[in-house]
Structure formats: structure tokens, C-alpha cells
N, C-alpha and C positions, 0 to 999 in steps of 0.2 A: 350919180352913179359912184360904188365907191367898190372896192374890193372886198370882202368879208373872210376868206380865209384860204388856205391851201387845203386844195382838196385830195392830192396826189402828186405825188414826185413817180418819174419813168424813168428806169435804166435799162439797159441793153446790152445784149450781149453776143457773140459769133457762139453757130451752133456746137463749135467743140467744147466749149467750157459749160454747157446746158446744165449739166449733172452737179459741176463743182459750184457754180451761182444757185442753184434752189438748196442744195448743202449749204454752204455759206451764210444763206440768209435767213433757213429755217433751224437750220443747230448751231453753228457757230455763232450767229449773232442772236439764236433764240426769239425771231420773231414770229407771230401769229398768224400761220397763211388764214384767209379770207375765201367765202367763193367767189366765184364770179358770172357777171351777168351769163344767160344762155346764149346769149349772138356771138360772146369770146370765153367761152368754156372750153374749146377745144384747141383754143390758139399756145400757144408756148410761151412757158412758164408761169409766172405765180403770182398772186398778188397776198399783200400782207399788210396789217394794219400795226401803224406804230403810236401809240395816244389818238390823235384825233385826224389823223393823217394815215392814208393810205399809199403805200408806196408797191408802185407793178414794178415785173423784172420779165420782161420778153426778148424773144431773140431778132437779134438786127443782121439782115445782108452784110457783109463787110462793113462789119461793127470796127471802128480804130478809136477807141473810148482812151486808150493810152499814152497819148498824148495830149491830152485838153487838160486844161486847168477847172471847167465847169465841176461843181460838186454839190453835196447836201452834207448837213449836218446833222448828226444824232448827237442830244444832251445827252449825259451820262452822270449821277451822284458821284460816283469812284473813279476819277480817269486812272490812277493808279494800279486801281484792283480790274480796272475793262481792260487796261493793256499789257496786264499779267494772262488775264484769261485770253485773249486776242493771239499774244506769245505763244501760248500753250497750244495751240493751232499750225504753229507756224507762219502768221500772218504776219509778214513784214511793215512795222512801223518806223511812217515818214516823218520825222521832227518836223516842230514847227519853227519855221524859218521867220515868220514876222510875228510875235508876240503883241498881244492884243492886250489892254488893262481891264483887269474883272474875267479873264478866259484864259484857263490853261487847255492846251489840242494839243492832238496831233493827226495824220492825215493815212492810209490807206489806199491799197486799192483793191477792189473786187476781186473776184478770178475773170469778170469779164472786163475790166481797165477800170470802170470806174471809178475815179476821186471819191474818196468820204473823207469827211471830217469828222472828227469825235472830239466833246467839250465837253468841258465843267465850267459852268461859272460860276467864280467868289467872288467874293468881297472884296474891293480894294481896302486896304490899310494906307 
């Protein structure tokens, strides 16, 4: 038995921020909403495919997403040019506190608390 791949990442979110989390995830960070199956077509919020990974955004009962460390990662070509446009939102970016070799980040969070991480990886010299 071995693992093969990710198939989805799940975030979550309290029903106040519904509207600013599928904004969020389909204009601001420009991704591709997906259908979804008919047994949870009617459930809340959205699903989206990101390269070969599918990531849902539904709403959680007393969602506290805003204090966990838990997160995912979106690679990015440009971290420079993604946290200009990110800025231009008004999206508050969180430096990255522990520098990694071969990966420049930095970190965010949803409108529903969610942790993301955003990277670029180089080359070390």
C-alpha cells in the first residue's frame, strides 16, 4: 500500500465570511470553481481545482480557523509580483519568520482564518 497523491485539501469557514471566502478564492486568487458531485451540490460553498489538486471551501459551525498553525501551500512563479497583486486587495501579508533554503514565502490568511502559505522555489547558490 502506498499513497499516490493528494486529492483535495478542505478549508472552512463561519457563515459570516460565506461571500468574502468564494470572492477570495475565485477573484482574488483567480481560481477555477469546479462542479460538484449531486449528493453536495447544494451544500455551501465551492469547490476549485488548482493543477492537479482540488481544493473545497465550505462552511463550518463555530469555525476558529484563526488560531492554528495548520496550512497549505500554493507555488507561485512571481512571489514578488503574487504579493503585489495580493496587496492590491488589501490582503495582509505575514513574513516569513523561519526561512527555508531553495524557498522564498510568505504566509496569509483567508477571510475565514485560514493559514496559506505562498512560495517560490529557487535555486540555491
Amino acid at each position: 500500500m502506498a499513497l499516490k497523491a493528494v486529492h483535495h485539501i478542505q478549508a472552512t469557514y463561519p457563515l459570516e465570511v460565506e461571500d468574502a471566502m468564494l470572492s477570495f478564492y475565485s477573484r482574488i486568487l483567480g481560481l477555477t470553481e469546479i462542479p460538484r458531485p449531486d449528493a453536495v451540490k447544494n451544500d455551501s460553498g465551492a469547490w476549485y481545482q488548482v493543477g492537479n489538486i482540488e481544493l473545497h471551501v465550505s462552511r463550518e459551525k463555530n469555525a476558529n480557523n484563526q488560531v492554528s498553525r495548520r496550512h497549505f501551500c500554493f507555488q507561485v512563479d512571481d512571489l514578488n509580483t503574487f504579493e503585489k497583486h495580493l496587496k492590491e486587495y488589501g490582503v495582509k501579508i505575514i513574513p516569513d519568520q523561519r526561512p527555508l533554503p531553495g524557498c522564498v514565502r510568505f504566509f496569509l490568511r483567508d477571510p475565514g482564518g485560514n493559514r496559506i502559505e505562498i512560495a517560490e522555489f529557487v535555486k540555491s547558490t
